[in-house]
KOLVEX-882117 format. One record per residue (C-alpha): residue number from 1; chain; x, y, z. Coordinates in pm, 1 decimal, always signed. Each point is the difference from the previous one (the first is absolute). Example, Ala and Ser with C-alpha at 12.3 -4.5 7.8 and 13.67 -1.06 7.14 Angstrom:
! residues 2
+-----+--------+----------+----------+----------+
| num | cadena |        x |        y |        z |
+-----+--------+----------+----------+----------+
|   1 |      A |  +1230.0 |   -450.0 |   +780.0 |
|   2 |      A |   +137.0 |   +344.0 |    -66.0 |
+-----+--------+----------+----------+----------+
This chain:
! residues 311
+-----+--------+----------+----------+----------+
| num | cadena |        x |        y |        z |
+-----+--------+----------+----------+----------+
|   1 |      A |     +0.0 |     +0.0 |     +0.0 |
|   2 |      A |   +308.5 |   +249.2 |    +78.9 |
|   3 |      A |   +129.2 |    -73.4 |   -295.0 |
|   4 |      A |   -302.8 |    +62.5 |   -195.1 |
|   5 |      A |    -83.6 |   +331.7 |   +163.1 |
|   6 |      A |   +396.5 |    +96.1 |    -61.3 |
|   7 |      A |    -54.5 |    -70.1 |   -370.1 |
|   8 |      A |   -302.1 |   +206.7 |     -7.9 |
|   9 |      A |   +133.6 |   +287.9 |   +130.2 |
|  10 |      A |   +306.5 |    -25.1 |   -202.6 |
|  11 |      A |   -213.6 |    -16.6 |   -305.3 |
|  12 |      A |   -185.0 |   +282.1 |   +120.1 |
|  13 |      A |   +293.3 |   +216.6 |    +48.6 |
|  14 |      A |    +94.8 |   -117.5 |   -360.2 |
|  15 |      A |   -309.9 |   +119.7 |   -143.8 |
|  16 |      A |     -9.3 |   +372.7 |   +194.3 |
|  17 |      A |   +386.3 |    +11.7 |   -154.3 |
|  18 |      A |   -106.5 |    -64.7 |   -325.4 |
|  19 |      A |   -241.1 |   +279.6 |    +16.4 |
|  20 |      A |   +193.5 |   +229.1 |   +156.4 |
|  21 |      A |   +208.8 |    -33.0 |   -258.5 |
|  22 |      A |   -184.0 |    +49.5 |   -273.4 |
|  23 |      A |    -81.6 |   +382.3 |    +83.1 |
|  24 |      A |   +382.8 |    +32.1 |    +66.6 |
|  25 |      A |    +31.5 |   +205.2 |   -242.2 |
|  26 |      A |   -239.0 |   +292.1 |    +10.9 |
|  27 |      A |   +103.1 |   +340.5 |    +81.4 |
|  28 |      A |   -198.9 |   +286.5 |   +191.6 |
|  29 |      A |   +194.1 |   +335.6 |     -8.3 |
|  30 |      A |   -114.1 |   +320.6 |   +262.5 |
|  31 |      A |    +80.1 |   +322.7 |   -127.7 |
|  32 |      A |    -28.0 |   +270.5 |   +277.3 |
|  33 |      A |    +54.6 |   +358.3 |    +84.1 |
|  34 |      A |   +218.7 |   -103.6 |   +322.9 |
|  35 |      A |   +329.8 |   -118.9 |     -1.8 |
|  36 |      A |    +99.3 |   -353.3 |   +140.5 |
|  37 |      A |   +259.7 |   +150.3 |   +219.2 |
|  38 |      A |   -272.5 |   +255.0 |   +198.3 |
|  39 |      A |   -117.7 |   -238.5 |   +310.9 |
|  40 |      A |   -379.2 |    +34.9 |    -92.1 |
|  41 |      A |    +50.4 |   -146.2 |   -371.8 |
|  42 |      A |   +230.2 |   -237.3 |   +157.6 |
|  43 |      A |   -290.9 |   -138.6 |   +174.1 |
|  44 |      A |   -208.7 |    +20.8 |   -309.1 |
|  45 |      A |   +297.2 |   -221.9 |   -191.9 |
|  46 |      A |    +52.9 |   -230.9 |   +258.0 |
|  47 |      A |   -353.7 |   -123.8 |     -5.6 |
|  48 |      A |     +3.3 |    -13.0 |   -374.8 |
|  49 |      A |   +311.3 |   -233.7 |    +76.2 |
|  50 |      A |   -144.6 |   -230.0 |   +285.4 |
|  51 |      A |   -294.9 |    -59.0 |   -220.5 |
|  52 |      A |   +206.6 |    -73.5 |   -320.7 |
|  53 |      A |   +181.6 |   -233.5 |   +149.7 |
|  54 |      A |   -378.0 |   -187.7 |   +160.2 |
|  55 |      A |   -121.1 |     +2.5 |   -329.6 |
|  56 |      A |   +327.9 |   -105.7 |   -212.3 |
|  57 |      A |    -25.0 |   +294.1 |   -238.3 |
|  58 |      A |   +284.8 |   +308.5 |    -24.0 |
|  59 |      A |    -78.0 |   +320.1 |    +87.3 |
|  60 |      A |   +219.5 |   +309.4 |   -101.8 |
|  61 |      A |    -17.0 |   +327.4 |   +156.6 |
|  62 |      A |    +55.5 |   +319.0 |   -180.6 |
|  63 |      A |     -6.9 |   +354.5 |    +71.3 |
|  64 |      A |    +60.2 |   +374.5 |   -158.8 |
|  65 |      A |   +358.0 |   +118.9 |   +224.6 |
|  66 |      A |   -208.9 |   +323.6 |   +119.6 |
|  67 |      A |   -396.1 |    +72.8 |     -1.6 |
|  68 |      A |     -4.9 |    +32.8 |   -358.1 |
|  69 |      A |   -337.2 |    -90.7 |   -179.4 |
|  70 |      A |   +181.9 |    +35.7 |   -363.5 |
|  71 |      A |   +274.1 |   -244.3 |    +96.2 |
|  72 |      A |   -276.9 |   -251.5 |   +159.2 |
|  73 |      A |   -200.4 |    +13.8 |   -273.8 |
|  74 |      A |   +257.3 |    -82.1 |   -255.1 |
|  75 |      A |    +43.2 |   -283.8 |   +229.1 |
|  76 |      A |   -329.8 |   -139.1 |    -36.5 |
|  77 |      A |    +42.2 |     +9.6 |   -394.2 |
|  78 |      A |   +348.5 |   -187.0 |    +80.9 |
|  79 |      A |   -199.0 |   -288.1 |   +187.5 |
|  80 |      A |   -275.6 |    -38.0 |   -231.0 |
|  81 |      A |   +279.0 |    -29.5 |   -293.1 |
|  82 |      A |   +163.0 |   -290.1 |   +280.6 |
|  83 |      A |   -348.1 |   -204.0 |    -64.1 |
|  84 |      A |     +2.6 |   -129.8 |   +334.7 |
|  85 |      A |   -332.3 |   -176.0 |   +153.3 |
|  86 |      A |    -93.9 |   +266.1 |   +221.3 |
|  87 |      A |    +45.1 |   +350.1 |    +96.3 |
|  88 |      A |    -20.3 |   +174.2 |   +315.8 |
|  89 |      A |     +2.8 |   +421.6 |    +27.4 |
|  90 |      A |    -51.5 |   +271.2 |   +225.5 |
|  91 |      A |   -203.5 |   +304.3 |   -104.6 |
|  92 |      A |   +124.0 |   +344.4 |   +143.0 |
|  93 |      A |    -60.8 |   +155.3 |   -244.8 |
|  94 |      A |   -336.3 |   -101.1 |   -271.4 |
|  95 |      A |    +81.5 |   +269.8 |   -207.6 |
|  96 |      A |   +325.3 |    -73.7 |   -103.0 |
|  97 |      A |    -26.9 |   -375.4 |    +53.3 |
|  98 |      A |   -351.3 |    -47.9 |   -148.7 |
|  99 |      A |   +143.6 |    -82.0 |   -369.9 |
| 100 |      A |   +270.6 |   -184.4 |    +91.2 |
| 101 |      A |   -235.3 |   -238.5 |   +217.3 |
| 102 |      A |   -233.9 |    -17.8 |   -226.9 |
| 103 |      A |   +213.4 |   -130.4 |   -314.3 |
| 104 |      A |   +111.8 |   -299.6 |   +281.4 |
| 105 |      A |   -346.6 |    -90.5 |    +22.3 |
| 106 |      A |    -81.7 |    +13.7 |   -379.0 |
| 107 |      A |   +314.5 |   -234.5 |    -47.1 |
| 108 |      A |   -195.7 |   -272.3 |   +199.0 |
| 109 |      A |   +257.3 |    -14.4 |   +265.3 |
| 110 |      A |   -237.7 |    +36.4 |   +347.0 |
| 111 |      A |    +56.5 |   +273.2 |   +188.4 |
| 112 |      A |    -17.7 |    +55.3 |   +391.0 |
| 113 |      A |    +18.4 |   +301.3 |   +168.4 |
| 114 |      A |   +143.4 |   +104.9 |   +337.1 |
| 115 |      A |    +68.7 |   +236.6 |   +222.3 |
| 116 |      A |   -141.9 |   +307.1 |   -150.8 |
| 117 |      A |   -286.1 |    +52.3 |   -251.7 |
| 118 |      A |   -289.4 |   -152.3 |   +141.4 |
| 119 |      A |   -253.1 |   +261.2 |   -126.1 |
| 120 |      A |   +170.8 |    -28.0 |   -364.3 |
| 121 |      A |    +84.3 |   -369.3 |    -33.0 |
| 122 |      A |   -343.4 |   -173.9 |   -117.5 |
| 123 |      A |    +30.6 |   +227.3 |   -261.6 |
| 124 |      A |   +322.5 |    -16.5 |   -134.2 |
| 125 |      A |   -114.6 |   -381.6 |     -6.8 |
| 126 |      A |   +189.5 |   -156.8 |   +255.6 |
| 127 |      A |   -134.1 |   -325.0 |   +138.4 |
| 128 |      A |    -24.6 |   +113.2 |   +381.1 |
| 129 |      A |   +181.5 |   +289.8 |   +179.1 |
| 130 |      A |   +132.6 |   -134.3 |   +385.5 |
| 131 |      A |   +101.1 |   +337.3 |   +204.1 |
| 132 |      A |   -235.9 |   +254.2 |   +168.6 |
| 133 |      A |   -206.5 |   +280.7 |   -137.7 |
| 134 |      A |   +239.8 |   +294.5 |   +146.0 |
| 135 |      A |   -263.8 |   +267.0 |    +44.4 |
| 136 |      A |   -201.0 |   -200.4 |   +257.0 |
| 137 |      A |   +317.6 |   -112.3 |   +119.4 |
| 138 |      A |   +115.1 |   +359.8 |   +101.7 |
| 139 |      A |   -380.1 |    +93.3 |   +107.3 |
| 140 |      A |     +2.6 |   -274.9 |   +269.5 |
| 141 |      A |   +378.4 |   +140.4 |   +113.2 |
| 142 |      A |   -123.0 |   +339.5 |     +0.3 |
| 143 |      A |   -330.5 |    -80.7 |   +213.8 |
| 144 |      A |   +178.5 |   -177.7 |   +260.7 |
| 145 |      A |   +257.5 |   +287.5 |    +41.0 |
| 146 |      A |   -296.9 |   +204.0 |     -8.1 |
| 147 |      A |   -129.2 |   -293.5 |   +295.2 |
| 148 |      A |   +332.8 |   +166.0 |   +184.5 |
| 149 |      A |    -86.5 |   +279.9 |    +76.4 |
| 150 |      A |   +261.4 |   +115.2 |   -264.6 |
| 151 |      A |    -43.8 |   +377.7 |   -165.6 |
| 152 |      A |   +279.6 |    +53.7 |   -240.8 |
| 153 |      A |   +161.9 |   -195.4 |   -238.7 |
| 154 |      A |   +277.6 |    -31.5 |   -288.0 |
| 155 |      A |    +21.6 |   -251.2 |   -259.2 |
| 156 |      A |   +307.0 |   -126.8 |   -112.2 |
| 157 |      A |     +8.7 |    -46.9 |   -408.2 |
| 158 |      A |   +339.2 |   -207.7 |    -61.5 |
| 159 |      A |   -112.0 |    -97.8 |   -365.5 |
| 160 |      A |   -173.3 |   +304.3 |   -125.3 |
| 161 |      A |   -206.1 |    -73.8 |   -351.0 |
| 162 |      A |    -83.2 |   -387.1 |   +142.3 |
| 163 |      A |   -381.3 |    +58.4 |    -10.4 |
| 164 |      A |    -23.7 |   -324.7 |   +293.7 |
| 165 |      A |   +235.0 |   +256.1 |   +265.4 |
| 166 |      A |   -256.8 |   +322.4 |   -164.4 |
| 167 |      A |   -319.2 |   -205.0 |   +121.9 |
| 168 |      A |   +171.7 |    -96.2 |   +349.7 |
| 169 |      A |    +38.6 |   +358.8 |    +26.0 |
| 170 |      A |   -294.7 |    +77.3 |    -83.5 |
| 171 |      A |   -234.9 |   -258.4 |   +176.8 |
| 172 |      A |   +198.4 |   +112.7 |   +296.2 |
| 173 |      A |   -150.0 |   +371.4 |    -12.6 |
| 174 |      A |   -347.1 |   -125.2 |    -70.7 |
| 175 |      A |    +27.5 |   -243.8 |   +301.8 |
| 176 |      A |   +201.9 |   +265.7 |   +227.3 |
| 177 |      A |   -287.9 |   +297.2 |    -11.5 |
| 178 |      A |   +322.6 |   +244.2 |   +106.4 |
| 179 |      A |   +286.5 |   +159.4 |   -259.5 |
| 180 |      A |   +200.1 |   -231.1 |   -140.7 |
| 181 |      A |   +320.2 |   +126.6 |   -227.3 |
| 182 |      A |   +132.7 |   -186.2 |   -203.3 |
| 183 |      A |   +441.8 |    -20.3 |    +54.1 |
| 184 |      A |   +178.2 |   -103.5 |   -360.6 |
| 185 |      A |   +311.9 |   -168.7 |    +56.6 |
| 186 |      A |   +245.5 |   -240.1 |   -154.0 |
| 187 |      A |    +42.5 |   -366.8 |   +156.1 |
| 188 |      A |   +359.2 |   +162.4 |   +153.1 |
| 189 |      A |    -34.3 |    -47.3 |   +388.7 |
| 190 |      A |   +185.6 |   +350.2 |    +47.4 |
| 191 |      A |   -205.4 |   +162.7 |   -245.4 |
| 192 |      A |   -321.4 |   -154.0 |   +164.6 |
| 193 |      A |   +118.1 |    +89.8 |   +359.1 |
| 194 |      A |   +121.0 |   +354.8 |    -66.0 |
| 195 |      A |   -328.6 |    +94.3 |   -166.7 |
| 196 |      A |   -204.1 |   -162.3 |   +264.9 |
| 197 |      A |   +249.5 |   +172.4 |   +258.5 |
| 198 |      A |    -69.0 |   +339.0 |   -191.3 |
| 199 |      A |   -407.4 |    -70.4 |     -6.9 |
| 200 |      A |    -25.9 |    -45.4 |   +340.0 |
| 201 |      A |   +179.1 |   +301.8 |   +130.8 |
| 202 |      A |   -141.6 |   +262.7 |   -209.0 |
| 203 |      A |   -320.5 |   -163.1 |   +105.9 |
| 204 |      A |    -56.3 |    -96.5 |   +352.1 |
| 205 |      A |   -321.2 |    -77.5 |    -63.7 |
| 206 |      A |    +61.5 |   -315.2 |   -195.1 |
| 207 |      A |    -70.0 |   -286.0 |   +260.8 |
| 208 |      A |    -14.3 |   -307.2 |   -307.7 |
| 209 |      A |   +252.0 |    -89.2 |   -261.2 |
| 210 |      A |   -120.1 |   -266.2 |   -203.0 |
| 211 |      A |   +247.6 |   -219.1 |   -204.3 |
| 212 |      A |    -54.2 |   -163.1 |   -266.7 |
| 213 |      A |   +250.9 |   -248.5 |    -15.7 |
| 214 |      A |   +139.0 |   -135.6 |   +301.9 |
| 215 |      A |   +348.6 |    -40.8 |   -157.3 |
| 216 |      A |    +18.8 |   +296.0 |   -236.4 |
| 217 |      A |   -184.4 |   +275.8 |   +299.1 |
| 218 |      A |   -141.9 |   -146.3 |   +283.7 |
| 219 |      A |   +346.3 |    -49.6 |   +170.3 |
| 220 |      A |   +211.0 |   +309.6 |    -76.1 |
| 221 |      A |   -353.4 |   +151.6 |    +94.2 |
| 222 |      A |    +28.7 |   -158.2 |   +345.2 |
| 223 |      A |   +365.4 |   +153.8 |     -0.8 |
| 224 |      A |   -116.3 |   +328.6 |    -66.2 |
| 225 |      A |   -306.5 |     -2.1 |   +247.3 |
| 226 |      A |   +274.3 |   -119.8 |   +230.2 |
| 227 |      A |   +278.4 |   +286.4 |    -42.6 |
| 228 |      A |   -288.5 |   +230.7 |    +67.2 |
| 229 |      A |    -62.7 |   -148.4 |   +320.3 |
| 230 |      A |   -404.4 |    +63.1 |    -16.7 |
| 231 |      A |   -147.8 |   -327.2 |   +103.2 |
| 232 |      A |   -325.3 |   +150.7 |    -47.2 |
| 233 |      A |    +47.9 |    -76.6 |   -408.3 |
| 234 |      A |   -156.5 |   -328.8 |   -112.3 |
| 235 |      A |   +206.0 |   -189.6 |   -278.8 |
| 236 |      A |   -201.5 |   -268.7 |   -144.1 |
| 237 |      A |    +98.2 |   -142.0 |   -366.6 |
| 238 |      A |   -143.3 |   -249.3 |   -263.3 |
| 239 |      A |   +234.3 |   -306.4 |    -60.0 |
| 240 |      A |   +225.0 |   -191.5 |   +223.6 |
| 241 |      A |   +410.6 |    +17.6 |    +64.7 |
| 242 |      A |   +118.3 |   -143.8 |   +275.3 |
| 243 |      A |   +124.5 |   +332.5 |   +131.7 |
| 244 |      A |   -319.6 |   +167.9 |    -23.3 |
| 245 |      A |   -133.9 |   -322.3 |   +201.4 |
| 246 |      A |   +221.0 |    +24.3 |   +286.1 |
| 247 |      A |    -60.0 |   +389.0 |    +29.5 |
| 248 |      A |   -380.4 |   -129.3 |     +0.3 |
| 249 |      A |   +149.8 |   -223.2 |   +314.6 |
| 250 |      A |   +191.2 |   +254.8 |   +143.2 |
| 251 |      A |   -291.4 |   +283.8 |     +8.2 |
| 252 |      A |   +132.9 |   +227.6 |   -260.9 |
| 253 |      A |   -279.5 |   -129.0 |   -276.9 |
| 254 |      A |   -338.4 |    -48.6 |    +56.2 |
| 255 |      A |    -54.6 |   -243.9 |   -224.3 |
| 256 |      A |    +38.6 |   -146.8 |   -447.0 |
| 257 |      A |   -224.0 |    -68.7 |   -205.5 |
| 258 |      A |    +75.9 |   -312.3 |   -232.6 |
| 259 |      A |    -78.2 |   -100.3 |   -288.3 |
| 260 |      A |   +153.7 |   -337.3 |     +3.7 |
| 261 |      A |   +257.1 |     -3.9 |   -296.5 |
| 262 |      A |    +84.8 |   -332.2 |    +36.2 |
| 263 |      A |   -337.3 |   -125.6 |   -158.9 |
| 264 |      A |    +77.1 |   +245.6 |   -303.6 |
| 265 |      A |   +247.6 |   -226.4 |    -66.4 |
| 266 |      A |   -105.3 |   -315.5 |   +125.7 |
| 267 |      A |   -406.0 |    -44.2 |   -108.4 |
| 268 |      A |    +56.6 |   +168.5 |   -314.6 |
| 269 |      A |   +265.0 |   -304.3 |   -118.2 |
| 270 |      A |   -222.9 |   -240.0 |   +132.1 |
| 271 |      A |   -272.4 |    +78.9 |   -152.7 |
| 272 |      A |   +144.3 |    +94.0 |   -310.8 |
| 273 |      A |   +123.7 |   -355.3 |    -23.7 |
| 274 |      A |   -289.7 |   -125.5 |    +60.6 |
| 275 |      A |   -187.6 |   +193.2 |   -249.9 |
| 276 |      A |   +282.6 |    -91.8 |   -259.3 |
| 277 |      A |    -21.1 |   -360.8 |    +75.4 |
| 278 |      A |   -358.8 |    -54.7 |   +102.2 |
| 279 |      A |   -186.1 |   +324.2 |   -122.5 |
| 280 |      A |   -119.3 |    +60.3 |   +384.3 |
| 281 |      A |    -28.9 |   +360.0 |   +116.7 |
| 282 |      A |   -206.5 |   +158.5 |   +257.0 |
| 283 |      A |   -299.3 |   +184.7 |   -110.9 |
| 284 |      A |    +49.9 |   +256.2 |   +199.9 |
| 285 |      A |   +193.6 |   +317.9 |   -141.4 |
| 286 |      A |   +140.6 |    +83.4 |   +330.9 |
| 287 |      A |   +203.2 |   -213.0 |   +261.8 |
| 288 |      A |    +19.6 |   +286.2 |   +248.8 |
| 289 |      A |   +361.1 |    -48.3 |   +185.4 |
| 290 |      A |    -33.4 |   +333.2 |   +213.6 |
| 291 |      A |    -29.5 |   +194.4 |   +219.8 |
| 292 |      A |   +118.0 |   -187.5 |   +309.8 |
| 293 |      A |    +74.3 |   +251.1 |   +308.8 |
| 294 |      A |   +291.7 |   -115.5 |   +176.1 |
| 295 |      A |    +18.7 |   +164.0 |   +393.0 |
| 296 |      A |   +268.3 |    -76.6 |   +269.2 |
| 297 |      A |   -249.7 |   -313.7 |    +64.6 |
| 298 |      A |   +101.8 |   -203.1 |   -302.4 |
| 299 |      A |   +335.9 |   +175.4 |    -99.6 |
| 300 |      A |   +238.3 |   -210.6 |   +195.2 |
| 301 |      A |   -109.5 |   -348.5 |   -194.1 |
| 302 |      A |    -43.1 |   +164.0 |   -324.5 |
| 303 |      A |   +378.6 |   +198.4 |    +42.2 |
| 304 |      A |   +166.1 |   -376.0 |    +16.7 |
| 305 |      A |   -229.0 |    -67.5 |   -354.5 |
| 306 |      A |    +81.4 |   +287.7 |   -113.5 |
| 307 |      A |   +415.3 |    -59.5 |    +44.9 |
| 308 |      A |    -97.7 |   -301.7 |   -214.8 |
| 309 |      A |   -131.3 |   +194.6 |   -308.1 |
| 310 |      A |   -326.2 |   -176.6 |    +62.8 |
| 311 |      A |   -203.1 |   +349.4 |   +210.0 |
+-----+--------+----------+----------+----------+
């Protein structure tokens, strides 16, 4: 009997390798407006990666060197020309992106979108769009600073012209009730934390700075709301870094908003490879990955997750 249930499962095994197998060779590529290196898109990538590697498919990452729409869109043509099985984009921008995407679908490679874009994608013809709809996203942020008793509040831009960062902005005025200005920046930590420094003292008023990038704002805006020495001033930021966690731990953030990267990367292969192998997709058009509010609660497990590219 052993040796019948051994042969059986060896037989088994055989037949799941041969499958396997046999899709060893397709090929999603993700073209997005982040760079690998930045520790948010690094999330995005490694889920991407883990889930590859589950479903026995490659997956290449690729990415404009700066947030430049013209670059990523010539990168989208460059993909489509690849003829892999599936394609996977971000949509900061549907102006600029909205032919490019739109020739990928006509090609009949199936598209997935991520990230960004979720008012735009169904149109462009994706097959389903995972992320979060940003306005509501920075209307629920700006309600429960509201919830705080807060007053005041800046908003730092680190990507000005990504229309996803405009409607976090935005939805965070709507939800807020108070004046919210908006703070243009670069993704340069000194850059970020002079200007911050500079809005806050020619301004005492200003008791929120909202972030909207952990990474990119939310810390060197915790640095800057620190130098000041006015503990009064809320920091609170979309996204996750493990610095901006531990000043969540430590009392000098109130609390991130997250949007769960790793999923951009991780359901989006999946079920791409499903679709390409099987023709299943969800019928919904949205798999809504955000907004998750993070508070000194939940930070400590989520900073060890987070060390792992996973939070």
């Amino acid at each position: 009997m052993k040796t019948f249930i051994k042969a059986a499962v060896l037989a088994a095994a055989a037949l799941i390798g041969a499958a396997t197998s046999s899709f060893a060779e397709e090929r999603i590529i993700m073209i997005s407006h982040g760079l690998a290196n930045d520790p948010y898109w690094n999330i995005v990538k490694n889920g991407g990666d883990m889930a590859a590697k589950q479903m026995g498919v490659k997956f290449d990452y690729v990415a404009p060197e700066t947030f430049d729409m013209v670059r990523m869109s010539e990168l989208i043509t460059s993909a489509v020309n690849q003829k892999p099985d599936g394609i996977i984009v971000t949509i900061p921008d549907a102006d600029a992106l909205k032919d490019a995407i739109k020739s990928a679908v006509a090609s009949g490679i199936p598209v997935v979108s991520v990230n960004s874009g979720a008012t735009v994608a169904k149109d462009f013809g994706t097959l389903i769009h995972i992320g979060q709809d940003e306005y509501p996203a920075g209307k629920r942020v700006g309600e429960k600073l509201k919830e705080l008793g807060q007053k005041k509040a800046i908003c730092i831009n680190h990507e000005v012209g990504n229309t996803a960062l405009d409607d976090r902005c935005r939805g965070v005025a709507d939800g807020f009730g108070g004046p919210v200005t908006v703070l243009p920046t670069t993704n340069d930590f000194q850059e970020v934390k002079s200007k911050v420094t500079a809005a806050l003292s020619s301004d005492p008023e200003i008791d929120t700075v909202v972030a909207l990038s952990a990474g990119q704002a939310g810390e060197p805006a915790v640095d800057a709301v620190q130098s000041t020495g006015n503990t009064k001033v809320k920091v609170v930021s979309f996204d996750l870094s493990p610095g901006f966690l531990q000043a969540i731990i430590d009392g000098k953030a109130s609390f991130a908003v997250e949007h769960q990267p790793f999923f951009h990367g991780y359901l989006s292969t999946v079920l791409l490879t499903n679709y390409i192998r099987y023709g299943l997709m969800p019928t919904n058009d949205l798999i809504e990955s955000g907004p998750k509010f993070i508070t000194a609660k939940e930070a400590p497990q989520v900073l060890e997750l987070a060390k792992k590219s996973i939070r």
